[in-house]
SEGUMAR-8741 format. One record per residue (C-alpha): y negated, x negated, z negated. Coordinates in steps of 0.02 Angstrom, whole numbers, padded with zeros to 5 digits, always signed. Example, Ala and Ser with C-alpha at 12.3 -4.5 7.8 and 13.67 -1.06 7.14 Angstrom:
<sites>
+00225-00615-00390;+00053-00684-00357;
</sites>
This chain:
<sites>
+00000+00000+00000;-00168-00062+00021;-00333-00096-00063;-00406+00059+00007;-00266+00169+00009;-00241+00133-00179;-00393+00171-00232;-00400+00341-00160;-00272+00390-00291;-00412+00369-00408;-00502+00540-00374;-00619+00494-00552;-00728+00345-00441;-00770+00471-00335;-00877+00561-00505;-00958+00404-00550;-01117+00360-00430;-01137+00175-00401;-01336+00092-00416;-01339-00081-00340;-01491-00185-00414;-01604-00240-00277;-01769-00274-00373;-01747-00443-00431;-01859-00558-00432;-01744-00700-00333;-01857-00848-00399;-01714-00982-00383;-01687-00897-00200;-01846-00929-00158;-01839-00796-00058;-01776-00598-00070;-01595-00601-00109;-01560-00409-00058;-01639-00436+00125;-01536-00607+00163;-01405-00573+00299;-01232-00578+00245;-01068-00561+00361;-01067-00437+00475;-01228-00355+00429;-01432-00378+00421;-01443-00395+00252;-01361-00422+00089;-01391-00242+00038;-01344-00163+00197;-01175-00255+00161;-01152-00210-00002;-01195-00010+00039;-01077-00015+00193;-00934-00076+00114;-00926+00029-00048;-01005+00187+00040;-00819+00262+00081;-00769+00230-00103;-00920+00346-00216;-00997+00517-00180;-01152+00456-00228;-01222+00285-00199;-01409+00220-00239;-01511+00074-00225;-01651+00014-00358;-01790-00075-00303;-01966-00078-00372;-02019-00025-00170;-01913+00046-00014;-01884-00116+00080;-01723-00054+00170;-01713-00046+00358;-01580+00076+00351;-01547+00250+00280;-01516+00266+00086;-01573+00329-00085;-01678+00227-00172;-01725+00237-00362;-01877+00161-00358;-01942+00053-00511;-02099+00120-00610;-02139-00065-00690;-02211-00209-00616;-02123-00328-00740;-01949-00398-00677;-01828-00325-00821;-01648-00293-00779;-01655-00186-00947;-01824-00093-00873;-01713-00064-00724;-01556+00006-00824;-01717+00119-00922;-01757+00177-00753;-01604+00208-00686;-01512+00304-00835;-01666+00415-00855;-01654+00485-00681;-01463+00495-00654;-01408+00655-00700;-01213+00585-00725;-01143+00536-00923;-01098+00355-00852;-01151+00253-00680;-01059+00108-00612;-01191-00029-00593;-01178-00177-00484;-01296-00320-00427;-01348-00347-00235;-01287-00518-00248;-01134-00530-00316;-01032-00438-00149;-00864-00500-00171;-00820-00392-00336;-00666-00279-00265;-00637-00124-00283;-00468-00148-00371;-00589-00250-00509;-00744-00079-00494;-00570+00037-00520;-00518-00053-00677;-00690-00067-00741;-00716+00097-00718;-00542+00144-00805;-00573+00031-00934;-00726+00120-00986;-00697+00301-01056;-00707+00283-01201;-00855+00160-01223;-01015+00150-01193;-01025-00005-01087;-00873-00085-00999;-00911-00229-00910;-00818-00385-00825;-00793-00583-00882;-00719-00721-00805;-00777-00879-00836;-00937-00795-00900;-01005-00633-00972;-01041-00529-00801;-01172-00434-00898;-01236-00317-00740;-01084-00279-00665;-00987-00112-00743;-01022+00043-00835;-01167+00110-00928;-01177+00255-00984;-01327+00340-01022;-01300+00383-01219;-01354+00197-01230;-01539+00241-01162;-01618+00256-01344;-01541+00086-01384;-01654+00034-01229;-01797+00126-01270;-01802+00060-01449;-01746-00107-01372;-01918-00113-01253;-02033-00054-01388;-02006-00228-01462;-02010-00323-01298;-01853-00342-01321;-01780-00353-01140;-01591-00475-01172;-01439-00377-01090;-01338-00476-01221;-01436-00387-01350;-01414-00215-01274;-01211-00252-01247;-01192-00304-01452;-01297-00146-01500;-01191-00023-01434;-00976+00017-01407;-00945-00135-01258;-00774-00163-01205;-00777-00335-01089;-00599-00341-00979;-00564-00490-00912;-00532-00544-00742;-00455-00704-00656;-00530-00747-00494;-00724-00820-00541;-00737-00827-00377;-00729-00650-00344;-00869-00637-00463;-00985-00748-00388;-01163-00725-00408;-01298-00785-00271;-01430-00857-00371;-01457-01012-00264;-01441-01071-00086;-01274-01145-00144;-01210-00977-00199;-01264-00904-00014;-01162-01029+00064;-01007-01025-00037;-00988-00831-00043;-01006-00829+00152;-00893-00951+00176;-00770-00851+00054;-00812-00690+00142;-00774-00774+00308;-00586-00859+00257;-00553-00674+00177;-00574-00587+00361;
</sites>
């Protein structure tokens, strides 16, 4: 059986929307990480919405403004300061759903075997995300009983993920392959995770 085929038999991803963060600043990039191109499509966005638009009913970006040259919903940011917690605020206040799967525009090699077991992983927490080598702080389930942690949380410009996950019920499941989880932070990180993509095909 394959990937895809398997993961049809889990009818509760279909319930969960999925927000991919796109409003980062991308400082160590040096340039926007969500608009570099990335395998077979324009931009590292546009990838990450193609592949994982079969897989959810419901599938947004966030982005402090609507940079996208192709057709999506977009939960646009209502802060100037570059806060993956002020994002999470953002998000959980307008998503209607208990829980949302959140994942980063730059890490695009997270399966969706790993997003399954995340997701099955969480129900009875508040948080569920992933670790490998390290924490994988924005990559898994938050649900949005956690948003007067956040509030409280931002109040004290407070604005540490690590924070947040300690303050509330976290489960962290481990996974194996680091490089699945790879994170494009530098030019290094582009490379690598297109050459991966590329041997994978």
């Amino acid at each position: 059986m394959n990937e895809k085929n398997s993961f049809f038999i889990q009818g509760s991803l279909h319930e969960i929307p999925l927000v991919i963060l796109c409003g980062g600043k991308s400082s160590r990039m040096k340039e926007d990480k969500a608009l570099l191109p990335f395998a077979n499509s324009s931009s590292l966005s546009h990838y990450q919405y193609k592949r994982l638009f079969p897989y959810f009913q419901n599938i947004y970006l966030s982005s402090k403004i609507n940079k996208f040259d192709f057709d999506c919903e977009v939960l646009l940011e209502q802060s100037d300061i570059y806060s993956p917690l002020i994002a999470l605020q953002s998000i959980l206040e307008k998503i209607e759903a208990p829980k949302v799967f959140i994942l980063t525009v730059d890490t695009p090699l997270v399966t969706i075997t790993s997003i399954t077991k995340l997701i099955e992983e969480s129900r009875t927490f508040d948080i569920c995300v992933g670790q490998t080598e390290r924490l994988h702080s924005l990559t898994g389930v938050f649900s949005k009983s956690i948003l007067p942690v956040i509030n409280k949380m931002l109040v004290s410009d407070m604005h540490k993920i690590g924070y947040l996950l300690k303050s509330v019920n976290t489960k962290i499941v481990d996974f194996k392959n680091d490089d699945e989880f790879i994170n494009l932070n530098h030019q290094e990180d582009y490379t690598r995770a297109k050459e991966l993509i590329k041997s994978s095909l």
